[in-house]
C-alpha beads as a LAMMPS data file, in Angstrom:
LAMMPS data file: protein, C-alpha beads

98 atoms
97 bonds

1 atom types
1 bond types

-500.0 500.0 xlo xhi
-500.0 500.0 ylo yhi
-500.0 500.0 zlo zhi

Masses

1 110.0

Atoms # bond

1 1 1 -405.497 23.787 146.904
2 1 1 -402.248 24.487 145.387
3 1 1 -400.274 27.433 146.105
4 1 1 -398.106 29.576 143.739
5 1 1 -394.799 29.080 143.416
6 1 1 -393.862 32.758 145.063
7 1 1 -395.465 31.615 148.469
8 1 1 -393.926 28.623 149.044
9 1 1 -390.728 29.835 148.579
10 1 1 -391.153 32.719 151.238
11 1 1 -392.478 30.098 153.492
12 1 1 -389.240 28.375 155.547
13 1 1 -389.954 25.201 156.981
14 1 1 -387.966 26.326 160.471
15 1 1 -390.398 29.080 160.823
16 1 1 -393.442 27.229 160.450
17 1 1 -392.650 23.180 160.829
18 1 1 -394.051 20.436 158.587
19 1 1 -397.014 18.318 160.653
20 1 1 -395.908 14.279 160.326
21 1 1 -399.265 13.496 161.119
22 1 1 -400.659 11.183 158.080
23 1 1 -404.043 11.668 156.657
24 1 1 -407.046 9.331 158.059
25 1 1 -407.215 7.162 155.106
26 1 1 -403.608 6.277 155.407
27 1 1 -403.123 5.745 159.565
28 1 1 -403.980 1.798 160.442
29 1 1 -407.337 1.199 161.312
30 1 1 -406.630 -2.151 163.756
31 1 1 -403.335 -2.311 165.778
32 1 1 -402.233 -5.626 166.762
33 1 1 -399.043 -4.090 168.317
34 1 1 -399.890 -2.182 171.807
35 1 1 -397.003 -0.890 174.527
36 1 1 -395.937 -3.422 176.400
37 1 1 -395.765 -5.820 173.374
38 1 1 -392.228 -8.083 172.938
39 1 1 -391.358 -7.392 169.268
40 1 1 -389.031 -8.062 166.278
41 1 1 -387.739 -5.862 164.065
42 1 1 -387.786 -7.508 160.297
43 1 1 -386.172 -4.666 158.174
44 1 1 -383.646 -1.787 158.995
45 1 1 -380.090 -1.850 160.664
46 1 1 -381.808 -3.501 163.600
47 1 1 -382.837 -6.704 161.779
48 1 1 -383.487 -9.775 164.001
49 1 1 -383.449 -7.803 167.144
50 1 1 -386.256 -7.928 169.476
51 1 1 -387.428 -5.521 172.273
52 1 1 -390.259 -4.045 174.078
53 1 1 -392.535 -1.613 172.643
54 1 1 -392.835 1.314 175.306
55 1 1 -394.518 3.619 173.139
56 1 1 -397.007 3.666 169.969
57 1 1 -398.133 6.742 167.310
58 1 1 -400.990 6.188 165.956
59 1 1 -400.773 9.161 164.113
60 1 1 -397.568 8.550 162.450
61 1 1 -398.060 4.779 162.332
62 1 1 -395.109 3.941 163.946
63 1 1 -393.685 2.418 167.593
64 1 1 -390.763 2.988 169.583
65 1 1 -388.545 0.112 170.916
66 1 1 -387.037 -0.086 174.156
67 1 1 -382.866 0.012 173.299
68 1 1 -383.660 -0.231 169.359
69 1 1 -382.619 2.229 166.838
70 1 1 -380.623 4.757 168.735
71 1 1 -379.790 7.751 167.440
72 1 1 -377.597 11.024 168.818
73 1 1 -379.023 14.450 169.827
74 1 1 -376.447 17.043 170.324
75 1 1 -377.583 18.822 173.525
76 1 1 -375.824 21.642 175.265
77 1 1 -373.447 20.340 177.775
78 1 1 -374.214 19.720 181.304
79 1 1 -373.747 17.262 184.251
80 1 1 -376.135 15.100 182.687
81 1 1 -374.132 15.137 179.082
82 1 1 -370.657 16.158 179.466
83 1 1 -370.110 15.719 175.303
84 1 1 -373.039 17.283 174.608
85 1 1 -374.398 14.094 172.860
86 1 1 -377.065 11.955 174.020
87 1 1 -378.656 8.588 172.481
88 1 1 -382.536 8.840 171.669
89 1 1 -384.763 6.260 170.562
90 1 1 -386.685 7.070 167.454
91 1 1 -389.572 5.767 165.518
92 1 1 -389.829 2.582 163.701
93 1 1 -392.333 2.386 160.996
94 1 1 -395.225 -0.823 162.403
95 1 1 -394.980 -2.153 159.127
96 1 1 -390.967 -3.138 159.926
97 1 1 -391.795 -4.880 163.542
98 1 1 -393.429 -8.250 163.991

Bonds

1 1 1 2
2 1 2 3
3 1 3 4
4 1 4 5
5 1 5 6
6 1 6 7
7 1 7 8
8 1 8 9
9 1 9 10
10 1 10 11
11 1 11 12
12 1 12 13
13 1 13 14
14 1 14 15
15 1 15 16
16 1 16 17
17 1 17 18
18 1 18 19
19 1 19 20
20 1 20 21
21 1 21 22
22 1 22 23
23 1 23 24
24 1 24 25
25 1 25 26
26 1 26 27
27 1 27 28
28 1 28 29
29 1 29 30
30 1 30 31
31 1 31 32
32 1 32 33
33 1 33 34
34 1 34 35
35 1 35 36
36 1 36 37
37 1 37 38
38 1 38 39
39 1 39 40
40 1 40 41
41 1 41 42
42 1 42 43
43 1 43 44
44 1 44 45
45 1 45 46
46 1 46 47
47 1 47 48
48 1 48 49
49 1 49 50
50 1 50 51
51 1 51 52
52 1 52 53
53 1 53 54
54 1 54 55
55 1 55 56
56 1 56 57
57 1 57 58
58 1 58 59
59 1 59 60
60 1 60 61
61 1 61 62
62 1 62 63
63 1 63 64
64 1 64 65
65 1 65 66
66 1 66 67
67 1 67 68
68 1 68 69
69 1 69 70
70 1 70 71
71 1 71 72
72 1 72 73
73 1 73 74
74 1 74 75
75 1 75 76
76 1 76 77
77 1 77 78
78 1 78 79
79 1 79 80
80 1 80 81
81 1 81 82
82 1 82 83
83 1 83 84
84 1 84 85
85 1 85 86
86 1 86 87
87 1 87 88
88 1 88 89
89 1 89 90
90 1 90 91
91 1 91 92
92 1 92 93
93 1 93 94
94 1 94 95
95 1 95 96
96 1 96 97
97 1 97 98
């Protein structure tokens, strides 16, 4: 169904969020990569590195590796975060690890 032109542009993606999940016909059917897994990344600024994977979307086809592709979150300061930056993991696409 496609939607005039009028409603999407009333429509703000910070009031109602986009879903990441991927339709059926596009998530993986067979995983060979489970948590737990010792893997290496084979594209992306982390090329050649290898980690553990410690958790897996199958939604999103996608893992994320223990101390790979780190990325900062600005958080309001506390004890915990005195810049108000930490590092966060985030996904890696499974067709990028091995």
């Amino acid at each position: 169904m496609r939607l005039h032109r009028s409603i999407l542009k009333s429509t703000s993606t910070r009031a109602m969020p986009r879903d990441k999940t991927l339709r059926k016909d596009l998530q993986l059917k067979k995983w060979k990569i489970t948590r737990g897994d010792q893997v290496m990344v084979i594209s992306g600024k982390d090329r050649g590195q290898t980690g553990m994977v410690t958790e897996v979307v199958r939604k999103t086809n996608s893992v994320f590796v223990r101390g790979l592709k780190l990325a900062f979150k600005n958080v309001p300061k506390s004890k915990e975060a005195p810049s108000g930056k930490i590092q966060k993991e985030m996904p890696i696409h499974v067709s990028n690890v091995a």
